[in-house]
C-alpha positions in Angstrom: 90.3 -14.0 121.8 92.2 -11.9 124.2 95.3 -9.7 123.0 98.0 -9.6 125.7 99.5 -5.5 126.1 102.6 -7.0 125.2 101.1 -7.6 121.6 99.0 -5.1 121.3 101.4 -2.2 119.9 102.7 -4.8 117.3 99.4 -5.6 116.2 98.5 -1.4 116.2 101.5 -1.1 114.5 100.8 -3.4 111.6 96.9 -2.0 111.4 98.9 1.1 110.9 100.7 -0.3 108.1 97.8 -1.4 106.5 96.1 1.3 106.6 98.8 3.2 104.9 99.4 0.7 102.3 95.7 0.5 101.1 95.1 4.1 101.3 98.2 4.8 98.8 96.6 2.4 97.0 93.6 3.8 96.5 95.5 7.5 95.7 97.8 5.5 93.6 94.7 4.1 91.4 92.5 6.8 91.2 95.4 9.1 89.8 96.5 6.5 87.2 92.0 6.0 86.5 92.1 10.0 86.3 94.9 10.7 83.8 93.8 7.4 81.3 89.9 9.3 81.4 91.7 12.0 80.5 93.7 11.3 77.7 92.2 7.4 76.5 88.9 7.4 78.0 87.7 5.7 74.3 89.9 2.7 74.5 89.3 1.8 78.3 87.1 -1.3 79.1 83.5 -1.2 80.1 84.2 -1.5 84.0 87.0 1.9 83.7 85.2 4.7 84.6 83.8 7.0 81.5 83.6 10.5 83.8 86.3 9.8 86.5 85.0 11.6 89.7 87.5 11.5 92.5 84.1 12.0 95.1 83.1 9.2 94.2 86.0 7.1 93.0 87.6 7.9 96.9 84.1 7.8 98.5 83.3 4.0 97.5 86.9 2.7 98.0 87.5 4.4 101.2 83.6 3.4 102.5 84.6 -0.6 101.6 87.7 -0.4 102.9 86.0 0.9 106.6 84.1 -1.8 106.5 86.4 -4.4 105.8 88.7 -3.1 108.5 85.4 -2.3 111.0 84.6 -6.2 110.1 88.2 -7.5 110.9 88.0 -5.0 114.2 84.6 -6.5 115.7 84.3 -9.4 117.8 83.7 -12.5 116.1 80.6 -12.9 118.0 79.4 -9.6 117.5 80.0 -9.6 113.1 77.1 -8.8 111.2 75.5 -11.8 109.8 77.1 -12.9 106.0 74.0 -12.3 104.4 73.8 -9.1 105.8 77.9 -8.3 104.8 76.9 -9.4 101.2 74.1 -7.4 101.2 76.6 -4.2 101.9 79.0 -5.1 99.3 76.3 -5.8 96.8 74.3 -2.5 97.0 77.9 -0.5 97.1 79.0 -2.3 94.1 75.9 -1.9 92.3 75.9 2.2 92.6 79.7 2.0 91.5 79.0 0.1 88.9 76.2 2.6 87.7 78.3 5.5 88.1 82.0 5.0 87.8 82.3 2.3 84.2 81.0 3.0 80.6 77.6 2.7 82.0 77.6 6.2 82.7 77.9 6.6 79.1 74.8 4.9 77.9 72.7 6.9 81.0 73.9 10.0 79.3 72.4 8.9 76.1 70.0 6.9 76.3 66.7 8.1 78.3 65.8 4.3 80.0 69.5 3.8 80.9 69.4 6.9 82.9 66.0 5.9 84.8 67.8 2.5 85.0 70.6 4.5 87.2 68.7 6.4 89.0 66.5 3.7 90.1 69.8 1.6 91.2 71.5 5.3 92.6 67.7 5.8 94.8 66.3 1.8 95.3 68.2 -0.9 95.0 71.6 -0.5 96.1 70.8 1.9 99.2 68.1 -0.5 100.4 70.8 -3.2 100.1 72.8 -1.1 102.0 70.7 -0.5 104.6 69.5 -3.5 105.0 73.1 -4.3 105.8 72.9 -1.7 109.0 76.5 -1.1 108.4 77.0 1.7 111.1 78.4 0.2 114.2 80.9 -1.5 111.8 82.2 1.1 109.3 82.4 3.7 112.9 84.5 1.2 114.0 86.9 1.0 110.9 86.9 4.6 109.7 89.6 7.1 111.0 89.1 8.2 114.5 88.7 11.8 113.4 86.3 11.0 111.3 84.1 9.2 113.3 84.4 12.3 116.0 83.5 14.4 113.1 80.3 12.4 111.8 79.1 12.1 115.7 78.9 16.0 115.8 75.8 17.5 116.6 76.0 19.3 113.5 76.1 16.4 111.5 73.4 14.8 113.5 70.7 17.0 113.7 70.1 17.6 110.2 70.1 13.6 110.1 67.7 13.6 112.1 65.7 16.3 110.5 66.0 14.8 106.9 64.7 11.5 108.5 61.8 12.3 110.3 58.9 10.0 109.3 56.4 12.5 108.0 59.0 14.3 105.5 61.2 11.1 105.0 59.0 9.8 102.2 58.1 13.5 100.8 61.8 14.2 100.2 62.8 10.5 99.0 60.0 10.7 96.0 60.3 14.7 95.6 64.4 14.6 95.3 63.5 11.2 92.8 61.2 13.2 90.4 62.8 16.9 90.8 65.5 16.1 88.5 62.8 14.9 85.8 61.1 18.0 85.4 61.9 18.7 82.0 63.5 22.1 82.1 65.6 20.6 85.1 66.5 17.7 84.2 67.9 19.2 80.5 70.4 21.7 82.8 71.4 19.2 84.9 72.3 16.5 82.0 74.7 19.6 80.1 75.7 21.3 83.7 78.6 18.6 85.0 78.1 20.8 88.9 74.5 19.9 88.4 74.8 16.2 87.1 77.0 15.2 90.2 74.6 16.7 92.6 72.0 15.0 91.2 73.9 11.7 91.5 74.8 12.6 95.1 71.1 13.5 96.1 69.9 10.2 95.0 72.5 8.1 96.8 72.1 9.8 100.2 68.6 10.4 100.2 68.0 7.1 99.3 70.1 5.6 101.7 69.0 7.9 104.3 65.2 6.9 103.3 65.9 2.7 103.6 68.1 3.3 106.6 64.4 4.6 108.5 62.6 2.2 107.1 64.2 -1.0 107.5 66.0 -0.3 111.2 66.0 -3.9 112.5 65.7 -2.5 116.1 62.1 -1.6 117.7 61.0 1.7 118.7 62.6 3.2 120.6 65.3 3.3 119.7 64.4 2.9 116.2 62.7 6.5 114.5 59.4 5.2 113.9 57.2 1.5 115.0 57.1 -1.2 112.7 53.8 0.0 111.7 54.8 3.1 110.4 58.1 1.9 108.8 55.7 -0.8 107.0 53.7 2.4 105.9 56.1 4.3 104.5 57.4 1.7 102.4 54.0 1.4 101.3 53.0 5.4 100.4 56.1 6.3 98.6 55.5 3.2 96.1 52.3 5.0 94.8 54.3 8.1 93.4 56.7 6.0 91.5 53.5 4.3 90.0 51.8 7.4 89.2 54.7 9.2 87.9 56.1 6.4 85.8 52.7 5.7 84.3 52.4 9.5 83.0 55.6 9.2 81.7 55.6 6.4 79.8 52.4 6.9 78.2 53.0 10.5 77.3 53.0 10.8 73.6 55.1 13.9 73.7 59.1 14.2 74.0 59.8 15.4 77.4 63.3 14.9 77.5 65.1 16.5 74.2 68.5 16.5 75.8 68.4 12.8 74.3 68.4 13.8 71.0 70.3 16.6 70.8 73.2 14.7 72.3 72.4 11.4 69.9 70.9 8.8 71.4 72.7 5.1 71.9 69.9 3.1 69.6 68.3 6.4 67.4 66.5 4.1 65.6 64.5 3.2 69.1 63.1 7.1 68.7 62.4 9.6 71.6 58.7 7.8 72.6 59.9 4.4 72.7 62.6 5.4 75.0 60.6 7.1 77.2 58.2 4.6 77.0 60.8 1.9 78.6 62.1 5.1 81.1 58.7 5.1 82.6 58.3 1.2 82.8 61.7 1.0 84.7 61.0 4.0 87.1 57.3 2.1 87.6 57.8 -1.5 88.0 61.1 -2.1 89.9 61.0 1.0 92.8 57.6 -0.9 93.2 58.8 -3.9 93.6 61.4 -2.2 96.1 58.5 -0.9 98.5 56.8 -4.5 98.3 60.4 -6.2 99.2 61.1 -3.7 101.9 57.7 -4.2 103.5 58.2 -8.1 103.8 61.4 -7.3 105.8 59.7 -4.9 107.8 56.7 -8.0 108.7 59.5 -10.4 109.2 61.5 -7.6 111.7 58.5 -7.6 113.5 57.8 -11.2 113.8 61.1 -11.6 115.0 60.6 -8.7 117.8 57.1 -10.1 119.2 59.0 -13.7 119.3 61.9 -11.9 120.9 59.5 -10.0 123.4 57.3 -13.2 124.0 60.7 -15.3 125.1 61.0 -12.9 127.6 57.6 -12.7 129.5 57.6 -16.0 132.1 55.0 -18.5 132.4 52.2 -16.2 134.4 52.7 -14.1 131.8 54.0 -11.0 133.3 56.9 -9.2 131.5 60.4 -9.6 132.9 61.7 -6.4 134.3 65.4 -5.9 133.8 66.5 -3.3 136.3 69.8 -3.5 134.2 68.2 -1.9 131.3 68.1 1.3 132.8 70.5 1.1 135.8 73.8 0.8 133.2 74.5 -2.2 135.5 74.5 -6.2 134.8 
């Protein structure tokens, strides 16, 4: 639908309004969320955060906002699928949920809920996410200074860097099982500087990690072949299994931070715990890799149907001088 000039500053004008309305909102709410975890954090309800972070409160509510405005922004033609707009929502909603309600509260007191968050923080909800392949829409709905800012070359290269095929999977199982070395793990539960940059680590490395793998474009422009992204979905599944495994059968108490801080079912004691820690950390990231390679087969089925409607009947390939010209 076309938007005459003479409408256009009217309908600026009201994005503008919007815009201010929702972010005051936002403000508004996470001040009002800070000061109640501040002063009646024990008679908030489950979904209230326990430890209000304004990172991450801002970070999720301004990121869903972007997208809802990128969404209303784009072309009707050109909208992501709905699947693929629930699958956004889902995997943000999911980390939130994880990290900013009383659920933080049992993962800092109860071993299995924490491998429970961690796996949601690294897995789930960043492969929903990127399975979403959100970028063309939230660039178009965030602030234009931002998206000048995120299109730097500084920003960029060490994207590119952290996302290179042979160290992708090294630092997405690494950065998973660095924070549960023992000794670490125990400073970063009691150091708050430490426990948020934990948190962070997963969520960006894991979304950075799903985002190479599950590209739905070929290569290039895409960072790897099918081939390889159906590899890598593959080799870092075998970590998780390993390291699980000697977790949850290891009779001795690896992570005392649990009991010295009182755990949320003592009676469970510090081996059962870690028991289910290990199962969690094993079975589901597994079952992760094994969803993520499907998509990556059916990505390429759709490609080599794509690539075969485009070859005529003598079988020869149809060259588009467009596709490199700039010109159609």
């Amino acid at each position: 639908m076309q938007i005459s000039a003479a409408a256009s500053p009217a309908l600026f004008h009201r994005s503008a309004i919007a815009d201010s309305v929702v972010y005051a909102a936002i403000a508004i709410s996470a001040a009002i969320l800070w000061w109640l975890c501040l002063h009646h954090a024990a008679h908030l309800p489950f979904w209230a955060p326990w430890d209000f972070s304004f990172a991450e409160y801002l970070s999720f509510w301004l990121v869903a906002w972007w997208y809802v405005r990128g969404l209303a922004l784009t072309p009707a033609a050109e909208r992501p699928h709905l699947f693929r707009r629930l699958s956004f929502f889902l995997g943000l909603g999911i980390i939130y949920a994880v990290l900013q309600t009383q659920f933080e509260y049992l993962a800092e007191h109860q071993f299995f809920y924490n491998r429970a968050q961690h796996v949601v923080m690294h897995h789930v909800g960043p492969l929903l996410i990127a399975l979403a392949w959100p970028g063309a829409t939230l660039a178009r709905g965030m602030p234009q200074t931002l998206r000048r800012i995120v299109t730097r070359r500084f920003v960029l290269v060490p994207v590119h860097v952290l996302q290179q095929p042979v160290l992708a999977p090294i630092l997405f199982s690494g950065t998973f099982f660095f924070w549960l070395i023992p000794s670490v793990h125990f400073h970063a539960m009691i150091d708050p500087h430490l426990y948020a940059l934990m948190n962070w680590t997963m969520v960006v490395e894991g979304i950075l990690f799903w985002c190479l793998v599950l590209d739905p474009r070929p290569s290039p422009p895409a960072r790897a072949s099918f081939g390889a992204r159906a590899a890598l979905s593959m080799v870092v599944m075998f970590p998780q299994i390993v390291g699980g495994a000697m977790i949850a059968f290891n009779p001795h108490d690896l992570y005392t931070f649990y009991d010295l801080c009182g755990r949320i079912y003592p009676a469970w004691g510090a081996h059962y715990d870690q028991t289910i820690g290990g199962l969690i950390m094993w079975i589901p990231p597994a079952m992760m890799s094994v969803i993520a390679l499907l998509i990556v087969l059916t990505m390429l089925r759709k490609a080599e149907e794509k690539l075969a409607a485009e070859m005529p009947d003598d079988g020869r390939p149809v060259i588009d001088a467009s596709q490199w010209t700039g010109m159609r």
